[in-house]
PyMOL CGO cylinders between C-alpha atoms (Angstrom):
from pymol import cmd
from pymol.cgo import CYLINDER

trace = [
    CYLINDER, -12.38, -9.01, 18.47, -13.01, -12.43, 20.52, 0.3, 1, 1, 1, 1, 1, 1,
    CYLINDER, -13.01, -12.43, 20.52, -13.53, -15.46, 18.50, 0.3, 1, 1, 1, 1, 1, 1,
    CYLINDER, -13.53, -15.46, 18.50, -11.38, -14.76, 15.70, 0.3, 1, 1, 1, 1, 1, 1,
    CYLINDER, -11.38, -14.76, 15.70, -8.53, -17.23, 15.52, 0.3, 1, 1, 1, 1, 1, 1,
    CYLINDER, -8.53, -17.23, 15.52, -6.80, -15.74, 12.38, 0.3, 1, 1, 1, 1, 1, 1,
    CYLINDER, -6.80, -15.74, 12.38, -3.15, -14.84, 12.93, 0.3, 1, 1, 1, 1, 1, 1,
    CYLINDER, -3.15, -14.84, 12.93, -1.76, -11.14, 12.78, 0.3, 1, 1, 1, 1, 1, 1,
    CYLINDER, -1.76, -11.14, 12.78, -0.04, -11.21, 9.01, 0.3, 1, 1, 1, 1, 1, 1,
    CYLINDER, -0.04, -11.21, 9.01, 1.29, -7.84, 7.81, 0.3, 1, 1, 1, 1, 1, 1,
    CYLINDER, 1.29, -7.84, 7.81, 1.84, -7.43, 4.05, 0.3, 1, 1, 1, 1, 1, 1,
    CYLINDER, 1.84, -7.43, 4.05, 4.30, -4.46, 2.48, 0.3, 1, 1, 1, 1, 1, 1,
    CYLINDER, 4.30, -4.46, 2.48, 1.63, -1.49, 1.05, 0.3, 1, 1, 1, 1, 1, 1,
    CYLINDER, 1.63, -1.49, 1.05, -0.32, -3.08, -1.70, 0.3, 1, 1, 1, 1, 1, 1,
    CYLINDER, -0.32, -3.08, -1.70, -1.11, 0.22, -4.15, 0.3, 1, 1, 1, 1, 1, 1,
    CYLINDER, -1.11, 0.22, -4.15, -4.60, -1.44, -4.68, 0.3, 1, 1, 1, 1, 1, 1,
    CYLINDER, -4.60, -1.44, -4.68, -5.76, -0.51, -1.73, 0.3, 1, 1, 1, 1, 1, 1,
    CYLINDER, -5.76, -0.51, -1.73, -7.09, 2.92, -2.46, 0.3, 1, 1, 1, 1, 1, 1,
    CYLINDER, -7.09, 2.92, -2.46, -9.43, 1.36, -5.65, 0.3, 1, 1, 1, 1, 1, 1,
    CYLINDER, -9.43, 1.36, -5.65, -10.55, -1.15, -3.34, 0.3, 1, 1, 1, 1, 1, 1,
    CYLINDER, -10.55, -1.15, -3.34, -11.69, 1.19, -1.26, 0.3, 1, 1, 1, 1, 1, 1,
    CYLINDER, -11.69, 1.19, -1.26, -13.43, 3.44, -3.99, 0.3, 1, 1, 1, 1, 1, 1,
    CYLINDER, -13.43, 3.44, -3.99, -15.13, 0.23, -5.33, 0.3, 1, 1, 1, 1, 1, 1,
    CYLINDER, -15.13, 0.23, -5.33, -16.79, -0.57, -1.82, 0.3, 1, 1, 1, 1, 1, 1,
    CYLINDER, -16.79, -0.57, -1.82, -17.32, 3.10, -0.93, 0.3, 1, 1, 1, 1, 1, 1,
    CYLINDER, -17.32, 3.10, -0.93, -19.41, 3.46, -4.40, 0.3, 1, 1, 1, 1, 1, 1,
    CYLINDER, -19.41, 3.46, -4.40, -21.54, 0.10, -2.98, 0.3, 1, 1, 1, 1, 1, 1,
    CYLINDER, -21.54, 0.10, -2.98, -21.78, 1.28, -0.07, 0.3, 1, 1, 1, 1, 1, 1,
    CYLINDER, -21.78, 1.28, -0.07, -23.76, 4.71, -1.16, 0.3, 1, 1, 1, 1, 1, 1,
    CYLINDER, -23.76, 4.71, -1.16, -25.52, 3.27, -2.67, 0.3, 1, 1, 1, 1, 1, 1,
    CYLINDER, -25.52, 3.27, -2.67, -26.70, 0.83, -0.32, 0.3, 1, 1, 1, 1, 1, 1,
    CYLINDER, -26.70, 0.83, -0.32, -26.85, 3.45, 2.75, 0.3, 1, 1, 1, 1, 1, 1,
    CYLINDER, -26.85, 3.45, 2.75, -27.98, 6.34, 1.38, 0.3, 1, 1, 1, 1, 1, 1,
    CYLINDER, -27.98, 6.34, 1.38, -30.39, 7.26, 3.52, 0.3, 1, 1, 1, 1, 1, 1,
    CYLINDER, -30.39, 7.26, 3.52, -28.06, 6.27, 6.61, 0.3, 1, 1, 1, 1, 1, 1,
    CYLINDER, -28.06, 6.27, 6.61, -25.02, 8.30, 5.67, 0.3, 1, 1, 1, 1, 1, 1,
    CYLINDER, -25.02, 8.30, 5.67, -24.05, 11.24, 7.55, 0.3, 1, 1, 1, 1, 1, 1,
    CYLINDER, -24.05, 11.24, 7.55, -21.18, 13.21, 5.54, 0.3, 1, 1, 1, 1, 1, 1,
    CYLINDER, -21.18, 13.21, 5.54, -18.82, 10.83, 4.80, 0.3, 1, 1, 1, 1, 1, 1,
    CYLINDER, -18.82, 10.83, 4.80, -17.56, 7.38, 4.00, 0.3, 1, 1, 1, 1, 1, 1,
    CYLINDER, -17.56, 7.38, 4.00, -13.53, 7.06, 5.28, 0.3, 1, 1, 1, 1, 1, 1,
    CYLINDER, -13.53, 7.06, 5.28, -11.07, 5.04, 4.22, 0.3, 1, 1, 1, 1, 1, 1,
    CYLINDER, -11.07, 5.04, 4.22, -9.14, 4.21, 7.36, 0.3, 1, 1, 1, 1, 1, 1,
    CYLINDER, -9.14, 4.21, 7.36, -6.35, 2.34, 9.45, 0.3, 1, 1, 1, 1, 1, 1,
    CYLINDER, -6.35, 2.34, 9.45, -3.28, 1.25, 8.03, 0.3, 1, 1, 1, 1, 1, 1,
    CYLINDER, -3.28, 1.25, 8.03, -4.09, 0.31, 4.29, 0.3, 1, 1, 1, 1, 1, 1,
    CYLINDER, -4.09, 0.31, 4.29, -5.55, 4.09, 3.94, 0.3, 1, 1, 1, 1, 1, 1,
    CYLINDER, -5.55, 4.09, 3.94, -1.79, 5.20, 4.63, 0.3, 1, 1, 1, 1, 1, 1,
    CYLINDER, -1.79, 5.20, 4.63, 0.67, 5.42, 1.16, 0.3, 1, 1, 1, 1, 1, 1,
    CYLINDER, 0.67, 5.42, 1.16, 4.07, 2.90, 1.70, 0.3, 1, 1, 1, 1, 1, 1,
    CYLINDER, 4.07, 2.90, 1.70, 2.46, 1.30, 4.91, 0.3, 1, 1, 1, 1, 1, 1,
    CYLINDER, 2.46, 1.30, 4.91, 2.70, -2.39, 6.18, 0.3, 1, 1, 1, 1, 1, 1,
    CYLINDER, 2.70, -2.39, 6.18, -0.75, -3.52, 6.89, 0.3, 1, 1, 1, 1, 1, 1,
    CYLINDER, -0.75, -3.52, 6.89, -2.88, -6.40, 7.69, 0.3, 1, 1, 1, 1, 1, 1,
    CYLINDER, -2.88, -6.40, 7.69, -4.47, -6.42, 3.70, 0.3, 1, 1, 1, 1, 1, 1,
    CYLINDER, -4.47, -6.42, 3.70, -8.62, -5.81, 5.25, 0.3, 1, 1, 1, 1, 1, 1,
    CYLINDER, -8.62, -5.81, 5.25, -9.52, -2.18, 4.59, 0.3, 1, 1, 1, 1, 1, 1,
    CYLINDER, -9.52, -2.18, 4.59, -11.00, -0.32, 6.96, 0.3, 1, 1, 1, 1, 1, 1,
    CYLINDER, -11.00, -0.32, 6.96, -14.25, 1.79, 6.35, 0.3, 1, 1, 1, 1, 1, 1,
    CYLINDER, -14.25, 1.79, 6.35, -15.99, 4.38, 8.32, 0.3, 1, 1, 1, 1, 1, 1,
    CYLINDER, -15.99, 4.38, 8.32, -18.94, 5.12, 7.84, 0.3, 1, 1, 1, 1, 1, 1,
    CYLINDER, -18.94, 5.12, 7.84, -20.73, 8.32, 9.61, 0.3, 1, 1, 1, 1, 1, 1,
    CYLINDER, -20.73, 8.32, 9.61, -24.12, 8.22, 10.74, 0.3, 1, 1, 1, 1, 1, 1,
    CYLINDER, -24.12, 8.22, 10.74, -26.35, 10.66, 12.26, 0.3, 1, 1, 1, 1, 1, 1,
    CYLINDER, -26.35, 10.66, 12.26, -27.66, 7.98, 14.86, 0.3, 1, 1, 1, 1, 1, 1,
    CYLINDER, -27.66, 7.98, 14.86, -25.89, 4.68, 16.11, 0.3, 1, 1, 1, 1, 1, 1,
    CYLINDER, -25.89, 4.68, 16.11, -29.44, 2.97, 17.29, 0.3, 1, 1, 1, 1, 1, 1,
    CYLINDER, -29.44, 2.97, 17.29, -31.25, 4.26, 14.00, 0.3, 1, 1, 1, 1, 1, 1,
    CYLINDER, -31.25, 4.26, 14.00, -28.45, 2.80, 11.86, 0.3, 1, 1, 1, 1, 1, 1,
    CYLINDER, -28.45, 2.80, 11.86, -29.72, -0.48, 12.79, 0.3, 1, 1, 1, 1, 1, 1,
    CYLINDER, -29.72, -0.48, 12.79, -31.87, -0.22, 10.20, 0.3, 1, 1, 1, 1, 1, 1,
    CYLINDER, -31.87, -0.22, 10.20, -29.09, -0.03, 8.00, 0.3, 1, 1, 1, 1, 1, 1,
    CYLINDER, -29.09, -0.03, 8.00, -28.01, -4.05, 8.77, 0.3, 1, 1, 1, 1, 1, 1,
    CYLINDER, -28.01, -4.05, 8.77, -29.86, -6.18, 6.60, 0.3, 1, 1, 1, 1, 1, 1,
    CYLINDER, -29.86, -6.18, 6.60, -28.85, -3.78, 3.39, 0.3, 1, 1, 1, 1, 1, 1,
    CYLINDER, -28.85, -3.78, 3.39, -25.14, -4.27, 4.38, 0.3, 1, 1, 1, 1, 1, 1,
    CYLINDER, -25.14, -4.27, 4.38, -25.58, -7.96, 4.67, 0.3, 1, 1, 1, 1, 1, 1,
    CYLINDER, -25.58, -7.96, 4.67, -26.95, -7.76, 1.01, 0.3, 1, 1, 1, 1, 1, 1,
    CYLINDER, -26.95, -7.76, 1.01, -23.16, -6.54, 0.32, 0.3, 1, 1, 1, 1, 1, 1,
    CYLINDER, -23.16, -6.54, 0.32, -21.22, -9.34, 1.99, 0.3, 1, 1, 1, 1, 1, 1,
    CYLINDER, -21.22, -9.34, 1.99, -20.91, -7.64, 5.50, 0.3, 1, 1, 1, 1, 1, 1,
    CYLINDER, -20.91, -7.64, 5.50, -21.49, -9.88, 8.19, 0.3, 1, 1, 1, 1, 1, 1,
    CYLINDER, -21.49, -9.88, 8.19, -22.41, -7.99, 12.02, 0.3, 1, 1, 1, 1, 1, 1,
    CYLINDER, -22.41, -7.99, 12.02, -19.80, -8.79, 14.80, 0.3, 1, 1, 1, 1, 1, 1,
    CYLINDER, -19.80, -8.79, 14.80, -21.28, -6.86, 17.70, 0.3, 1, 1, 1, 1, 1, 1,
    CYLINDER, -21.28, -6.86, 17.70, -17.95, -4.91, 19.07, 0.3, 1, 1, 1, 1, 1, 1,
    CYLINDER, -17.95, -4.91, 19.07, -17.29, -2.42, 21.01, 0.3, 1, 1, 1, 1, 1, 1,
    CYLINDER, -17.29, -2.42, 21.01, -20.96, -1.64, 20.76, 0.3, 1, 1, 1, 1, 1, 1,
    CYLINDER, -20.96, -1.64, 20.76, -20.98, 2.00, 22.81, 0.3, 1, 1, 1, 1, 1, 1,
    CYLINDER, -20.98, 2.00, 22.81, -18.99, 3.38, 19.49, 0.3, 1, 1, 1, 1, 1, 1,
    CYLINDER, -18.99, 3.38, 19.49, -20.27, 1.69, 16.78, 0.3, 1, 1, 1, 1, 1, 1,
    CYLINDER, -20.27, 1.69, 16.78, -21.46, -0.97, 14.81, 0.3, 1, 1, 1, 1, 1, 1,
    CYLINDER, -21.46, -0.97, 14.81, -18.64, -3.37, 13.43, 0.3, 1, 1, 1, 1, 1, 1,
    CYLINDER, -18.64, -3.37, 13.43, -19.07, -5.26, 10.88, 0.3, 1, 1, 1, 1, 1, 1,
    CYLINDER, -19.07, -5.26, 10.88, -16.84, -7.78, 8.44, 0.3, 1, 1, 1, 1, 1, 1,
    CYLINDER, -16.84, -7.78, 8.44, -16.26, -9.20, 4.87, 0.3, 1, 1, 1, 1, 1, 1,
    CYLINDER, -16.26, -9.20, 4.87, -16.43, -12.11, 4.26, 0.3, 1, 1, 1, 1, 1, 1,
    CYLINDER, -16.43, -12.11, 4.26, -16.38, -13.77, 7.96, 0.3, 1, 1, 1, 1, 1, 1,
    CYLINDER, -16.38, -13.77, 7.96, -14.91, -13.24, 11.22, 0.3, 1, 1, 1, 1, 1, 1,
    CYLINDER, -14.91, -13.24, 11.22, -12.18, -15.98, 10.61, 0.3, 1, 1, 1, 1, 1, 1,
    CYLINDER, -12.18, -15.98, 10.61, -11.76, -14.42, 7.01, 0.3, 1, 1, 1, 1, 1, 1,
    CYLINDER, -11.76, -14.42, 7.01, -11.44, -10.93, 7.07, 0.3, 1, 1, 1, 1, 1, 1,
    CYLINDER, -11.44, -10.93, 7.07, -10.92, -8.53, 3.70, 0.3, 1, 1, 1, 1, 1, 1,
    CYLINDER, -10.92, -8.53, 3.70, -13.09, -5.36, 4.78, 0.3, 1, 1, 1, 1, 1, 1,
    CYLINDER, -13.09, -5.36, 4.78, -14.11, -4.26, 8.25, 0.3, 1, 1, 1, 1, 1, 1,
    CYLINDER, -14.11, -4.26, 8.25, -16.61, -1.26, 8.12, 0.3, 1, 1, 1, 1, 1, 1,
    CYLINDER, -16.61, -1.26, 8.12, -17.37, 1.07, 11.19, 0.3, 1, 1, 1, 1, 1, 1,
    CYLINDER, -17.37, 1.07, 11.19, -21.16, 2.66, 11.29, 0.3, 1, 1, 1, 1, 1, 1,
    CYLINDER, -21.16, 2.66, 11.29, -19.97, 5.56, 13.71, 0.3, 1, 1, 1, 1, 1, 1,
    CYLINDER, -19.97, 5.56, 13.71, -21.64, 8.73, 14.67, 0.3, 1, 1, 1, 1, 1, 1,
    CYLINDER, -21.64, 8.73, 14.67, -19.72, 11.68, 12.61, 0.3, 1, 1, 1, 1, 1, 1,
    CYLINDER, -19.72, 11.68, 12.61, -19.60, 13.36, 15.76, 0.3, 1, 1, 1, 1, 1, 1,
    CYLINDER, -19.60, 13.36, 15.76, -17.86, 10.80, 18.08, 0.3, 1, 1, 1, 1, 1, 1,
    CYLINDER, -17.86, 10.80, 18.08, -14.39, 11.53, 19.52, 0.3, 1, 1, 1, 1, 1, 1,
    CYLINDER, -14.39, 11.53, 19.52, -13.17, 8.25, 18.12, 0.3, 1, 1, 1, 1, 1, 1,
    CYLINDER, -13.17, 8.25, 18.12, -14.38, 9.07, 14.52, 0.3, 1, 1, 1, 1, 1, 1,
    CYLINDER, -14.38, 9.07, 14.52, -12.38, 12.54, 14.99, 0.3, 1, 1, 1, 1, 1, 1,
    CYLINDER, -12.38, 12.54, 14.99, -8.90, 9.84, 16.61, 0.3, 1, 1, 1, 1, 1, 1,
    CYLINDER, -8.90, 9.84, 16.61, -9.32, 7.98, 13.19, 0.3, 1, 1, 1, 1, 1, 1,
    CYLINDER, -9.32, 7.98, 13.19, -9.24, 10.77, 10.97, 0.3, 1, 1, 1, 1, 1, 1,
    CYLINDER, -9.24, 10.77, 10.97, -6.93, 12.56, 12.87, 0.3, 1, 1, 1, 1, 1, 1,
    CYLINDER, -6.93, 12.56, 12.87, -4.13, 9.10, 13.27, 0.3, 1, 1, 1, 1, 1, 1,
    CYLINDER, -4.13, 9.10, 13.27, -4.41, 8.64, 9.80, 0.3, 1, 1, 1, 1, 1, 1,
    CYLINDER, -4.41, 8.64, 9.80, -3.84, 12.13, 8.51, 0.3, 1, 1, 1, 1, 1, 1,
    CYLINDER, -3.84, 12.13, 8.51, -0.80, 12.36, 10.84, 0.3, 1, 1, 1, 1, 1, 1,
    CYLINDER, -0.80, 12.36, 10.84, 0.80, 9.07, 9.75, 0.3, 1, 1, 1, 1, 1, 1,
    CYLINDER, 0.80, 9.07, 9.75, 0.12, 10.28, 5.47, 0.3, 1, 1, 1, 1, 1, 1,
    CYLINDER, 0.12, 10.28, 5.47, 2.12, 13.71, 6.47, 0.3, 1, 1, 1, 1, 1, 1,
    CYLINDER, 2.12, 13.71, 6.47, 4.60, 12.59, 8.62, 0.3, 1, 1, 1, 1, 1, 1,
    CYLINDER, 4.60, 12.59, 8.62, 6.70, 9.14, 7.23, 0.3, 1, 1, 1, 1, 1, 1,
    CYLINDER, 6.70, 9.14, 7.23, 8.87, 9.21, 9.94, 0.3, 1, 1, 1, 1, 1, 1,
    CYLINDER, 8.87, 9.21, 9.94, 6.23, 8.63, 12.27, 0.3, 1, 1, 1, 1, 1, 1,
    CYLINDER, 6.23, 8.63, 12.27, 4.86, 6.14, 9.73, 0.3, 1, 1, 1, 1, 1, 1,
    CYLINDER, 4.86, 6.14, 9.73, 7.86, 4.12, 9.86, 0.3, 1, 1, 1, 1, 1, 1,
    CYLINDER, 7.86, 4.12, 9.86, 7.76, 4.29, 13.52, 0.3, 1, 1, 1, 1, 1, 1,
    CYLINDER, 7.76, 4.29, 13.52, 4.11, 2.75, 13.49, 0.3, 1, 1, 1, 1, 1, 1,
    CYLINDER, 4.11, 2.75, 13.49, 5.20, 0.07, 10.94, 0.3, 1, 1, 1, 1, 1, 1,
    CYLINDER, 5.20, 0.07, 10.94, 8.08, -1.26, 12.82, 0.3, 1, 1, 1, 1, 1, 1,
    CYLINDER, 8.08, -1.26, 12.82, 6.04, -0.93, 16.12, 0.3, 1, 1, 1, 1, 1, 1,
    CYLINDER, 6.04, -0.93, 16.12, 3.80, -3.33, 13.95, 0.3, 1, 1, 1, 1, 1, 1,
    CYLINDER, 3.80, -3.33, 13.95, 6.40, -5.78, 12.62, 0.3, 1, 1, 1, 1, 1, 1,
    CYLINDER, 6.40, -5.78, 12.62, 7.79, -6.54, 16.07, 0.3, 1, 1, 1, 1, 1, 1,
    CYLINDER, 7.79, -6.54, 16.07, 4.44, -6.95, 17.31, 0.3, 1, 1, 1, 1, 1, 1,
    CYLINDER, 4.44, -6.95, 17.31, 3.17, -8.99, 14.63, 0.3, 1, 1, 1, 1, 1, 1,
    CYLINDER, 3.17, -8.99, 14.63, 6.20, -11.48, 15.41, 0.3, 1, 1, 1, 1, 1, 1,
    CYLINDER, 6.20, -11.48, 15.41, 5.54, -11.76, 18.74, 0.3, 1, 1, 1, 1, 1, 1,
    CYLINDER, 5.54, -11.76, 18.74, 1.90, -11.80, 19.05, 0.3, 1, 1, 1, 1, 1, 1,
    CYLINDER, 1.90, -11.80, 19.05, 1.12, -13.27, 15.94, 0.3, 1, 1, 1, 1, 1, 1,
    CYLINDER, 1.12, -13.27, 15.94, -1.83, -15.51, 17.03, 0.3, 1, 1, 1, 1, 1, 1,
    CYLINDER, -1.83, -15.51, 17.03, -3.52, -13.11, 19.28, 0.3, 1, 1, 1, 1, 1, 1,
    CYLINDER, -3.52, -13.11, 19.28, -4.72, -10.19, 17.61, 0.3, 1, 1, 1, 1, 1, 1,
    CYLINDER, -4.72, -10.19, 17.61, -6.34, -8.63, 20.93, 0.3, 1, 1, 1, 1, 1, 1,
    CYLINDER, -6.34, -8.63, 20.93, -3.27, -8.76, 22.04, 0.3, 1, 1, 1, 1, 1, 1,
    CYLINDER, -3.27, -8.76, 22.04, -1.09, -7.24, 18.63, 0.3, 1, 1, 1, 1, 1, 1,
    CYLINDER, -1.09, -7.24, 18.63, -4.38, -4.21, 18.94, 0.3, 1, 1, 1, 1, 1, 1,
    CYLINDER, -4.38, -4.21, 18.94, -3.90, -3.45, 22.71, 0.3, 1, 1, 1, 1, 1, 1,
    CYLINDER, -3.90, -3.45, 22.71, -0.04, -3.47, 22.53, 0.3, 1, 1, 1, 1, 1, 1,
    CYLINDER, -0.04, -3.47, 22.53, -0.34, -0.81, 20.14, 0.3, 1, 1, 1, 1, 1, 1,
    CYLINDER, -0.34, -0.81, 20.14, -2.83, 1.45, 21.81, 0.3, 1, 1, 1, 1, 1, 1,
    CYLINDER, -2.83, 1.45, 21.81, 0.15, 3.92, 23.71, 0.3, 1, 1, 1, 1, 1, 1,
    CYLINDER, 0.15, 3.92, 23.71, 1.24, 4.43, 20.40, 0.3, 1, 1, 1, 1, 1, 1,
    CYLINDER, 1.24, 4.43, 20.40, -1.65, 5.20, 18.60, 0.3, 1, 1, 1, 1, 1, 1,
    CYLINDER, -1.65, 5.20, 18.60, -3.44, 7.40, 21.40, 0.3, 1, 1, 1, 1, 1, 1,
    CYLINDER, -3.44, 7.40, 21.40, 0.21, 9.60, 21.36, 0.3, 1, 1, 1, 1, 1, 1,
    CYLINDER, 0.21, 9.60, 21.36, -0.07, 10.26, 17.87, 0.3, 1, 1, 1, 1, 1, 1,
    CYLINDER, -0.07, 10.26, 17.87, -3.78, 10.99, 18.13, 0.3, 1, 1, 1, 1, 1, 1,
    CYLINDER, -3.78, 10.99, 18.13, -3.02, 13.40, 20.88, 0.3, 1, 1, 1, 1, 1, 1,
    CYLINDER, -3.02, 13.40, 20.88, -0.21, 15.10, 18.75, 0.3, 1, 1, 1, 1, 1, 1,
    CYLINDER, -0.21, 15.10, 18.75, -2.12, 15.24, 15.75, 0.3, 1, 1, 1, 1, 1, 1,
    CYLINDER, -2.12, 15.24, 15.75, -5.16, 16.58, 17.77, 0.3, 1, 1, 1, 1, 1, 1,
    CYLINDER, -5.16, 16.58, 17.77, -3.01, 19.32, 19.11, 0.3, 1, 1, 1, 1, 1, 1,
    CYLINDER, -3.01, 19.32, 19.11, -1.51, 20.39, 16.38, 0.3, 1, 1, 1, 1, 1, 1,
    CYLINDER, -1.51, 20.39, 16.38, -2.44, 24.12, 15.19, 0.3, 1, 1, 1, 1, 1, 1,
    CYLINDER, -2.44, 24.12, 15.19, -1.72, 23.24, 11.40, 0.3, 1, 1, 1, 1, 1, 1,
    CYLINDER, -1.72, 23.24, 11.40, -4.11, 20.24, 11.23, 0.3, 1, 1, 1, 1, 1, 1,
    CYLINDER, -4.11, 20.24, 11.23, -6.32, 20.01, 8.73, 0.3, 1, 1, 1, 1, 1, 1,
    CYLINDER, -6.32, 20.01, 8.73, -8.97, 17.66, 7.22, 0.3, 1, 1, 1, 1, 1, 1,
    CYLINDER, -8.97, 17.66, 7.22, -8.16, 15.24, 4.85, 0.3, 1, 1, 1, 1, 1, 1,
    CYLINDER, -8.16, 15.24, 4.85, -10.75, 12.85, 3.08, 0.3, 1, 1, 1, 1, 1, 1,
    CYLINDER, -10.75, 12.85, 3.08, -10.11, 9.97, 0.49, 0.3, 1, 1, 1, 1, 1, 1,
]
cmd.load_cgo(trace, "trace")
């Protein structure tokens, strides 16, 4: 996302990830209930067990409608979430606390997107196969080093990557649905 000067800083896999993301998922149902659409989704890197990670969780939330969740934008202000319009013909990104600060970044998506089915489907890949993991996290170490102040830049580089695994995992006959 433009206008965020914060460096690319990995962390080793914090286990407090996972309750941080129950905490906000319980806030956030009850802030959007009438805007959910089947699920809340812990997502990206810190959703994965043992992974290196920039420490923000990411959140998806599923909506029915990406214009009617609009609505939904003053109530997530109320929790901290601060509107960052990206990428705006998938979703609706927001962050915690700032753009310069980041420790959440939340994803109003429609459930039925092919990038909602991507996330779910990279992530569930990378928790059953480690060896891939480990591929991703070094892929994200060496990155990280050399693109540390340009986080377009660290994203992009790792797009071949991620849209291989997504096309694996999207393949794959034994695939199955995960949720947190």
């Amino acid at each position: 996302m433009s206008g965020s000067a914060a460096p690319v800083i990995l962390v080793p896999y914090d286990p407090a990830w996972p309750g941080l993301f129950e905490a906000e998922r319980d806030s956030l149902e009850a802030t959007l209930d009438g805007w959910i659409y089947g699920a809340i989704e812990h997502v990206g890197s810190t959703a994965v067990p043992g992974l290196a990670a920039k420490p923000i969780i990411d959140i998806m939330v599923g909506v029915v409608d990406r214009e009617e969740a609009r609505g939904a934008f003053a109530h997530l202000a109320g929790l901290g979430y601060l509107y960052a319009p990206y990428r705006t013909d998938t979703m609706h990104w927001f962050c915690k606390p700032s753009v310069a600060v980041r420790t959440h970044h939340l994803y109003l998506m429609e459930k039925d997107h092919p990038e909602w089915q991507a996330h779910i489907a990279f992530r569930d890949h990378l928790r059953r196969h480690p060896e891939t993991a480990r591929s991703y996290e070094q892929l994200k170490w060496e990155l990280a080093k050399r693109l540390r102040n340009d986080r377009e830049a660290y994203t992009l580089a790792k797009t071949a990557f991620v849209a291989e695994v997504v096309s694996m995992a999207m393949s794959s006959p034994s695939r199955s649905s995960e949720t947190d």
